[in-house]
Backbone as CSV, one residue per row, in Angstrom:
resi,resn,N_x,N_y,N_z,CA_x,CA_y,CA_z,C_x,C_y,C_z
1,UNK,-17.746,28.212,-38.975,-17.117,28.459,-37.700,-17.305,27.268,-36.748
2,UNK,-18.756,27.015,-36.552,-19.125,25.703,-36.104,-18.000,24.098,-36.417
3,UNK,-18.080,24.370,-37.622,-17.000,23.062,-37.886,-15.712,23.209,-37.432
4,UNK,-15.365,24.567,-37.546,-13.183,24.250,-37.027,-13.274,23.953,-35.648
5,UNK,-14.559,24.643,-34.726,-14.452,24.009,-33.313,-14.625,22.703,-33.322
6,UNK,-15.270,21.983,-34.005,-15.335,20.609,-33.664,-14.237,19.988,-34.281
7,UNK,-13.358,20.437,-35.394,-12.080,19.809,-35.642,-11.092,20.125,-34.853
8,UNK,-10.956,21.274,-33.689,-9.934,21.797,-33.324,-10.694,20.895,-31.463
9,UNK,-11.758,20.280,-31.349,-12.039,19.498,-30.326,-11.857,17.874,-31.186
10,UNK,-11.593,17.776,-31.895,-11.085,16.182,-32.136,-9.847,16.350,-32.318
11,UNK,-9.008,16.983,-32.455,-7.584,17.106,-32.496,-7.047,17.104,-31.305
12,UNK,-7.945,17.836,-30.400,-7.350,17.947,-28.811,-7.282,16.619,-28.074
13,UNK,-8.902,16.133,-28.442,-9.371,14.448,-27.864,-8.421,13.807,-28.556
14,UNK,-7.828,13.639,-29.710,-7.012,12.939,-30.647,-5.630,12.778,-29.540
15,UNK,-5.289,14.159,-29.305,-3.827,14.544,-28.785,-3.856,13.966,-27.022
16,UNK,-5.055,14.359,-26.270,-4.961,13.566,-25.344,-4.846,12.073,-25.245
17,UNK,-5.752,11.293,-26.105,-5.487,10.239,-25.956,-4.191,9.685,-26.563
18,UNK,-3.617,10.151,-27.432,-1.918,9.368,-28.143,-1.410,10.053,-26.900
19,UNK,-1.276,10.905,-25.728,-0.256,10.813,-24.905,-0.625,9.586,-23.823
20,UNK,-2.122,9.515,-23.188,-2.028,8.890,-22.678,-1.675,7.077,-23.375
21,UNK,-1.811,7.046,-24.549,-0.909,5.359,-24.839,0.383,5.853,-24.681
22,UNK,1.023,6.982,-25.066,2.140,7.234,-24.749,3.045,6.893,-23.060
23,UNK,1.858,7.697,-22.205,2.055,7.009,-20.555,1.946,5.491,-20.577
24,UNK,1.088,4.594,-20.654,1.254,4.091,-20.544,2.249,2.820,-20.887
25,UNK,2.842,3.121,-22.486,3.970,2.234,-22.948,5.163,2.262,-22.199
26,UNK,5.250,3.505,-21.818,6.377,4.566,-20.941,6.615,3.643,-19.419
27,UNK,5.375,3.803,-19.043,5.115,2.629,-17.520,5.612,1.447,-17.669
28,UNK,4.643,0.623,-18.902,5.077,-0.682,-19.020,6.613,-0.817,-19.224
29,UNK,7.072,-0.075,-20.135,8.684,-0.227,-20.068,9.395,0.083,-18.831
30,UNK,9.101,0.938,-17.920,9.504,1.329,-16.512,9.504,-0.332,-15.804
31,UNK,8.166,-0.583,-15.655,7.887,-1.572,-15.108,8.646,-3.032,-15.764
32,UNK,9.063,-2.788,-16.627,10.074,-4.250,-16.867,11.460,-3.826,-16.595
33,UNK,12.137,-2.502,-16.806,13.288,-2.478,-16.296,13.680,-2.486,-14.522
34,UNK,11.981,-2.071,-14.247,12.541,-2.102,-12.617,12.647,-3.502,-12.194
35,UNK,11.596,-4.737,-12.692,11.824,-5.937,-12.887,13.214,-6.502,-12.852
36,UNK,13.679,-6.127,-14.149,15.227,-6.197,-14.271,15.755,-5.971,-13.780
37,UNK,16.457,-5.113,-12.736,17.275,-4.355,-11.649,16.869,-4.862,-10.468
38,UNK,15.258,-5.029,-10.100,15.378,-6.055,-8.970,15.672,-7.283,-8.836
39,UNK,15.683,-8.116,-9.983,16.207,-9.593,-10.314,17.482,-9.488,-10.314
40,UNK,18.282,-8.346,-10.764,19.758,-8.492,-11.025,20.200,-7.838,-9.726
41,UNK,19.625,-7.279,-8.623,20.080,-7.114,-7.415,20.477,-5.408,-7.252
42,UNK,19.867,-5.088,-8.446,20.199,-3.440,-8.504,19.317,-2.614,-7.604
43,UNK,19.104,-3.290,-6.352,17.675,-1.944,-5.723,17.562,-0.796,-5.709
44,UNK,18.876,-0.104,-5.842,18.439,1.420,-6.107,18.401,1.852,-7.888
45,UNK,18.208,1.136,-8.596,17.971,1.404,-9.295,16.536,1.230,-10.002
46,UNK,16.277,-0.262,-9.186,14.945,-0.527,-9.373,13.809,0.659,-8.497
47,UNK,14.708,0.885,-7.101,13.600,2.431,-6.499,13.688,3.425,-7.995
48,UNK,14.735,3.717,-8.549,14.525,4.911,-9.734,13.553,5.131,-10.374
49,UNK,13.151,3.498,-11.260,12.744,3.306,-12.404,10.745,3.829,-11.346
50,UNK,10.900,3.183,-10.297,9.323,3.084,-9.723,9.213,4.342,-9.059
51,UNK,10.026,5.160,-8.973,9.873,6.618,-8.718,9.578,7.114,-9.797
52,UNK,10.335,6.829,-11.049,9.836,7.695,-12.188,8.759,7.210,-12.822
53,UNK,7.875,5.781,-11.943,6.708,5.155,-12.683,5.166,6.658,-11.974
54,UNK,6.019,6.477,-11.094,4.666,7.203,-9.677,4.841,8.929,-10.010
55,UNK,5.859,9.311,-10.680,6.058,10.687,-11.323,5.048,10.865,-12.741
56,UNK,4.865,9.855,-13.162,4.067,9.798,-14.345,2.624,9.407,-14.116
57,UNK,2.563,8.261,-13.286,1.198,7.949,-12.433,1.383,8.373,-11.375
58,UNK,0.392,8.443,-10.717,0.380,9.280,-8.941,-0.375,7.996,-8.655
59,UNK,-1.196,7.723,-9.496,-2.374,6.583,-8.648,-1.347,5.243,-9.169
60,UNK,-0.677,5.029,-9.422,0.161,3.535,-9.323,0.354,2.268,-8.221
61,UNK,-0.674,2.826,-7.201,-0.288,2.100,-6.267,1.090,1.074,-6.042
62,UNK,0.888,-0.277,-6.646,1.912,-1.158,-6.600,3.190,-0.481,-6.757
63,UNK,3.445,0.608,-7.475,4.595,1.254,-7.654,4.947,2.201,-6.555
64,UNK,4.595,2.492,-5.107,4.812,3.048,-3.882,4.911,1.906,-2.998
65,UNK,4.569,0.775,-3.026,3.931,-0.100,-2.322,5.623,-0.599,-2.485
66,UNK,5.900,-1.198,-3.828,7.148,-2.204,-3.962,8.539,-1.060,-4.281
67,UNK,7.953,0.220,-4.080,9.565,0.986,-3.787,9.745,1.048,-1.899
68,UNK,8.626,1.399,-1.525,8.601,1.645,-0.008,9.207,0.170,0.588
69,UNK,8.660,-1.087,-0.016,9.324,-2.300,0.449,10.734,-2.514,-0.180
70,UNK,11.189,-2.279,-1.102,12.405,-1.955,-1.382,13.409,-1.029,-0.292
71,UNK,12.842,0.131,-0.042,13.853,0.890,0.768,13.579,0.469,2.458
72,UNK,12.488,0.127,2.584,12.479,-0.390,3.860,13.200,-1.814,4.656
73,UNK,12.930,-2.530,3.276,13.620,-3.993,3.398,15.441,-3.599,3.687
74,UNK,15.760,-2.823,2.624,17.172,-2.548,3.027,17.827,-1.721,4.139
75,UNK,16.931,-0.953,4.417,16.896,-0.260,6.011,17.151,-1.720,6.803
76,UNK,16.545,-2.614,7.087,17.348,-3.596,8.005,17.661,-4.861,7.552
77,UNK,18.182,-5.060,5.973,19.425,-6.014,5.848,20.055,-5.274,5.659
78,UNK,20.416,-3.997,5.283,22.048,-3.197,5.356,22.267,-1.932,5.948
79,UNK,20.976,-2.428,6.762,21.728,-1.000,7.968,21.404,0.249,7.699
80,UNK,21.215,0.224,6.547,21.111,2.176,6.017,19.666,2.288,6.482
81,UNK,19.999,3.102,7.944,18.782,3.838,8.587,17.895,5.180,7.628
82,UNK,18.798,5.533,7.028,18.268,6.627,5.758,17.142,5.831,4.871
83,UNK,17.234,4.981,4.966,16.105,4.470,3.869,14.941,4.113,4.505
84,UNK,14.788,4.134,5.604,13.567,4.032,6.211,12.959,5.044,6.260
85,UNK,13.617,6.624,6.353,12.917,7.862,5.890,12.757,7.793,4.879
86,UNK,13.081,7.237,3.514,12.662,7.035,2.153,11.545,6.210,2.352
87,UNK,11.728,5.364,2.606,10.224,4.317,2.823,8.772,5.146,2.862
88,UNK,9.093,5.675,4.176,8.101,6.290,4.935,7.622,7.792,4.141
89,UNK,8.515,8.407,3.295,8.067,9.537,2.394,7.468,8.809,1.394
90,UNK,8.032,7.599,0.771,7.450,6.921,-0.283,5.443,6.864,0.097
91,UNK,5.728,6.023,1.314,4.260,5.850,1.378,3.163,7.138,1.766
92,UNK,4.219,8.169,2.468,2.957,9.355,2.361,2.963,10.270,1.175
93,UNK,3.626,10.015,0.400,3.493,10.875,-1.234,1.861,10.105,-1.252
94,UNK,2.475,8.509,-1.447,1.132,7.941,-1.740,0.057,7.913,-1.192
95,UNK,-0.207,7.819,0.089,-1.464,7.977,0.914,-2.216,9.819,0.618
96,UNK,-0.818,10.582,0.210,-1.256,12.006,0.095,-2.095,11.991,-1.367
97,UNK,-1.497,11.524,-2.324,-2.388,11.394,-3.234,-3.239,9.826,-3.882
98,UNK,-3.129,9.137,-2.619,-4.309,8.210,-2.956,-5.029,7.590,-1.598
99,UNK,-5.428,8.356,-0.515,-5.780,8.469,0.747,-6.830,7.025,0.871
100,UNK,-7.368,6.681,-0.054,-8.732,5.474,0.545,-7.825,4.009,-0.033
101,UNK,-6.160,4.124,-0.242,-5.733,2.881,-0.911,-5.100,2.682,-0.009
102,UNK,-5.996,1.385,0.586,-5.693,0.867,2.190,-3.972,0.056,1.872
103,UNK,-3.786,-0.071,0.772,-2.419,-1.086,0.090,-1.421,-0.097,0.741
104,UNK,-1.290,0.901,0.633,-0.699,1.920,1.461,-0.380,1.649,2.715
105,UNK,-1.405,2.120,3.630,-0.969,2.109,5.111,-0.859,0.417,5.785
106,UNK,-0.982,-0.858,4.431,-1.194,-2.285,4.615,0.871,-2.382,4.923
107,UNK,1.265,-1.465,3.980,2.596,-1.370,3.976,3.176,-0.753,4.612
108,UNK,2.959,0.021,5.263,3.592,0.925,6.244,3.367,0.051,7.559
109,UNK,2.323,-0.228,7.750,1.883,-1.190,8.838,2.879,-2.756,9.114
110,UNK,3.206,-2.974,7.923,4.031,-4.065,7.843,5.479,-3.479,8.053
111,UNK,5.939,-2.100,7.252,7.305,-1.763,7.646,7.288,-1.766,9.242
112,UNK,6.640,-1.189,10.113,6.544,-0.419,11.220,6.846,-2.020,11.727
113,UNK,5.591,-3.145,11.729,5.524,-4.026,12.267,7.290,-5.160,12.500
114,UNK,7.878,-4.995,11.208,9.385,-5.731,10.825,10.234,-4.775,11.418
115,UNK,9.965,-3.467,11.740,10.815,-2.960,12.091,10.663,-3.096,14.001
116,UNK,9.905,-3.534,14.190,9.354,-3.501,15.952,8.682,-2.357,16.402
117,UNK,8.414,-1.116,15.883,7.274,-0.178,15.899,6.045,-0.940,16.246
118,UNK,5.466,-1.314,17.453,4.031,-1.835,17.756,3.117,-0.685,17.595
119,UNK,3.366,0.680,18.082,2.220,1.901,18.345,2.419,1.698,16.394
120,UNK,3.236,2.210,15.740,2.956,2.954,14.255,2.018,1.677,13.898
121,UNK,2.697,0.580,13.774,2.110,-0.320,13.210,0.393,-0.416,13.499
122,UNK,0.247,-0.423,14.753,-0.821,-0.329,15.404,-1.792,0.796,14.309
123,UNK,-1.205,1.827,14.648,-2.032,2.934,13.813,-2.037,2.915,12.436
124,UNK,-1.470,2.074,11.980,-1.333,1.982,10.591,-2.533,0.697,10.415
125,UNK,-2.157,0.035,10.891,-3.458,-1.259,10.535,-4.892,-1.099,11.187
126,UNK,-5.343,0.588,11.697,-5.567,0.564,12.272,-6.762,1.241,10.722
127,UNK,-5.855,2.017,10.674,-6.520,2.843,9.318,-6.900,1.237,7.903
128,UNK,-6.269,0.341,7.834,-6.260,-0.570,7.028,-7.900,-1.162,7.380
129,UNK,-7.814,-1.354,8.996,-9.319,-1.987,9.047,-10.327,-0.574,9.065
130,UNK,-9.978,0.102,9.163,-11.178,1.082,8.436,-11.495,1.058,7.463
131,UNK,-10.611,1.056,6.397,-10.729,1.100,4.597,-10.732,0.356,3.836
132,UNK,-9.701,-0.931,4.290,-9.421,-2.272,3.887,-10.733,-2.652,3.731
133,UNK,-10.571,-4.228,3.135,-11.327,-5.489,3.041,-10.108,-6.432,3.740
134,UNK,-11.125,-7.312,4.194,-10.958,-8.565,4.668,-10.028,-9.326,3.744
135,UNK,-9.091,-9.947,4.195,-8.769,-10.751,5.257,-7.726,-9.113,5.831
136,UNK,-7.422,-8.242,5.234,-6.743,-7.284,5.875,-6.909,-6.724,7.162
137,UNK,-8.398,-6.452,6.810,-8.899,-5.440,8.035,-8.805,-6.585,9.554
138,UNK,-8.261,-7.833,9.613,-8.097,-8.520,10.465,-6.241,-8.186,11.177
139,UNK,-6.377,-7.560,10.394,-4.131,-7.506,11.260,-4.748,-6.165,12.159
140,UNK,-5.307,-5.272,12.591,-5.644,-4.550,13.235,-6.031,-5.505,14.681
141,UNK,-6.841,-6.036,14.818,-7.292,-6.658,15.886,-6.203,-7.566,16.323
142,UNK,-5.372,-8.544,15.279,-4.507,-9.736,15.415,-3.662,-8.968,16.160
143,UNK,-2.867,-7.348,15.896,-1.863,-6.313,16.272,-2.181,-6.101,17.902
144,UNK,-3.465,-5.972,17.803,-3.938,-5.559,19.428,-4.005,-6.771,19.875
145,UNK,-4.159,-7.836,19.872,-4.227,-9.105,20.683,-2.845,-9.353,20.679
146,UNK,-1.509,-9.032,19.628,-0.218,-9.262,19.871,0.444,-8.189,21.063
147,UNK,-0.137,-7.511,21.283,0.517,-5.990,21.667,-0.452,-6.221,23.744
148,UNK,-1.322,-7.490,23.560,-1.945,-7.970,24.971,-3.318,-7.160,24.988
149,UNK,-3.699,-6.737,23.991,-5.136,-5.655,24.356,-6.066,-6.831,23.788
150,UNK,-6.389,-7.596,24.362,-7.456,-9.271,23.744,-8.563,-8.879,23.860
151,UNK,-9.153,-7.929,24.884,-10.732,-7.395,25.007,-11.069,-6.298,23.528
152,UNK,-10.136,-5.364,23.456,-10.325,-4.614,22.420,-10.422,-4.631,21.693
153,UNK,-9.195,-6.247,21.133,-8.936,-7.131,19.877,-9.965,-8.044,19.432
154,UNK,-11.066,-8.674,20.595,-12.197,-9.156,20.413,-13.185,-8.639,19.800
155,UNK,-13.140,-6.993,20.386,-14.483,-6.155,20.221,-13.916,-5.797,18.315
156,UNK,-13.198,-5.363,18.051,-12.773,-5.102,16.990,-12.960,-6.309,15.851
157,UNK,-12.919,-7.535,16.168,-13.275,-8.608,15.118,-14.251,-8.888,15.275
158,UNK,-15.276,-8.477,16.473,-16.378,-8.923,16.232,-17.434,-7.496,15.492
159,UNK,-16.629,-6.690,15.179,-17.449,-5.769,14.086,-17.170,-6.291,12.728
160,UNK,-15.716,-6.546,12.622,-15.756,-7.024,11.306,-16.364,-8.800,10.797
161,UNK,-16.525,-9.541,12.104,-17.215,-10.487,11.735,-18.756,-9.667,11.295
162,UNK,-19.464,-8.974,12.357,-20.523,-8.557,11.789,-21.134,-7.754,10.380
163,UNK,-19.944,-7.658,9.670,-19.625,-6.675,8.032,-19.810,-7.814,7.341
164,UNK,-18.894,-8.853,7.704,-18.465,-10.069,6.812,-19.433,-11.434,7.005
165,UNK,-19.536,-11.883,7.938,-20.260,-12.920,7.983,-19.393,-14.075,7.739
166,UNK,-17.986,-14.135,7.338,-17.192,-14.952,6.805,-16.689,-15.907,8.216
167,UNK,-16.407,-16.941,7.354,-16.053,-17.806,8.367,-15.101,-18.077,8.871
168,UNK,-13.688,-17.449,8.518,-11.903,-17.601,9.371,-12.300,-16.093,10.369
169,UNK,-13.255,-15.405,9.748,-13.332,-14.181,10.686,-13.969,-14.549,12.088
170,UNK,-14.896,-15.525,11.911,-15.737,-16.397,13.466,-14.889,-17.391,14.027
171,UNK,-13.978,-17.824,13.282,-12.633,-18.830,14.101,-11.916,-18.023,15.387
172,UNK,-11.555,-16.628,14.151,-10.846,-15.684,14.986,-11.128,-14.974,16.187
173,UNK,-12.232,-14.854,16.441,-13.635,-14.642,16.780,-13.825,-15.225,17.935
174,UNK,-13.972,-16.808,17.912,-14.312,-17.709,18.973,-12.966,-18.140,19.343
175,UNK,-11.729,-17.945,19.197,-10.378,-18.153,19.697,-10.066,-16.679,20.575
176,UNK,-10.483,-15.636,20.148,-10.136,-14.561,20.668,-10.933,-14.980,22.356
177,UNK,-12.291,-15.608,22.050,-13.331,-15.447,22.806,-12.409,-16.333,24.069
178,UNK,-12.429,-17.614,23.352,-11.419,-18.693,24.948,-10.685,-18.005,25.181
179,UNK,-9.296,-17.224,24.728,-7.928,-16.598,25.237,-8.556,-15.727,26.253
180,UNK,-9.758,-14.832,25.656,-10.196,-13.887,27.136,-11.105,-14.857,28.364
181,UNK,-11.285,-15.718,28.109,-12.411,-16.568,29.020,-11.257,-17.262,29.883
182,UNK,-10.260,-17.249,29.321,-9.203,-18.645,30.407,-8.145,-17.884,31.314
């Protein structure tokens, strides 16, 4: 009796793992045809292929990241305001199921930002320097010193100078420091 459970638990381990090479060949082929369709100028077809990558993976990151910049980018070279609500569902599918992948709200932060949204953007890079790494977690402060908040934007790089110790972070740092001193 002992033995068919352990053959009927290597058959299962057997069967999980041939699907997952199965996912993944499945992806990699996704991932070269969306290639293809974005080189050949097909963007909604290339959103397809990376919708049906993130239907199979949830954690795909790059595959929410470069559909959301896909539909967002075309929201303002062709006008179709509809795709900026695609964008923006794109990236909260993803933040919903991958909440600490700062690549996420790094992109939303950037749609918001190209689109002239200062508050979203704001709050979006806002969450980036919470979760992010460096050099990221620096567009949060750079956002508030663009947006005229230079005291706040100071206080804010000088925590992340104090995380980092790095040295474009103390440039930023001691430039923030003259702009408020003059």
């Amino acid at each position: 009796m002992l033995q068919r459970y352990k053959i009927y638990l290597l058959i299962f381990i057997l069967g999980v793992l041939s699907i997952k090479v199965y996912e993944s060949r499945v992806i990699n082929i996704l991932w070269v045809k969306a290639d293809m369709a974005f080189h050949s100028g097909k963007y909604n077809i290339a959103e397809k292929y990376l919708g049906r990558i993130i239907k199979i993976n949830p954690s795909e990151i790059d595959a929410y990241v470069l559909k959301a910049w896909l539909e967002w980018s075309q929201a303002i070279s062709k006008k179709e305001t509809k795709k900026i609500s695609s964008a923006l569902r794109t990236l909260r599918i993803g933040q919903w199921n991958n909440p600490l992948e700062y690549k996420l709200y790094l992109e939303e932060g950037i749609m918001w930002n190209a689109l002239g949204n200062d508050e979203e953007a704001l709050r979006a890079f806002k969450i980036v320097y919470i979760i992010g790494t460096v050099p990221y977690a620096r567009l949060y402060p750079h956002k508030l010193k663009q947006m005229g908040k230079k005291y706040e934007a100071y206080k804010v790089m000088k925590k992340i100078y104090e995380k980092t110790k790095d040295e474009l972070t103390l440039q930023c740092l001691e430039r923030l420091k003259k702009e408020i001193n003059t």
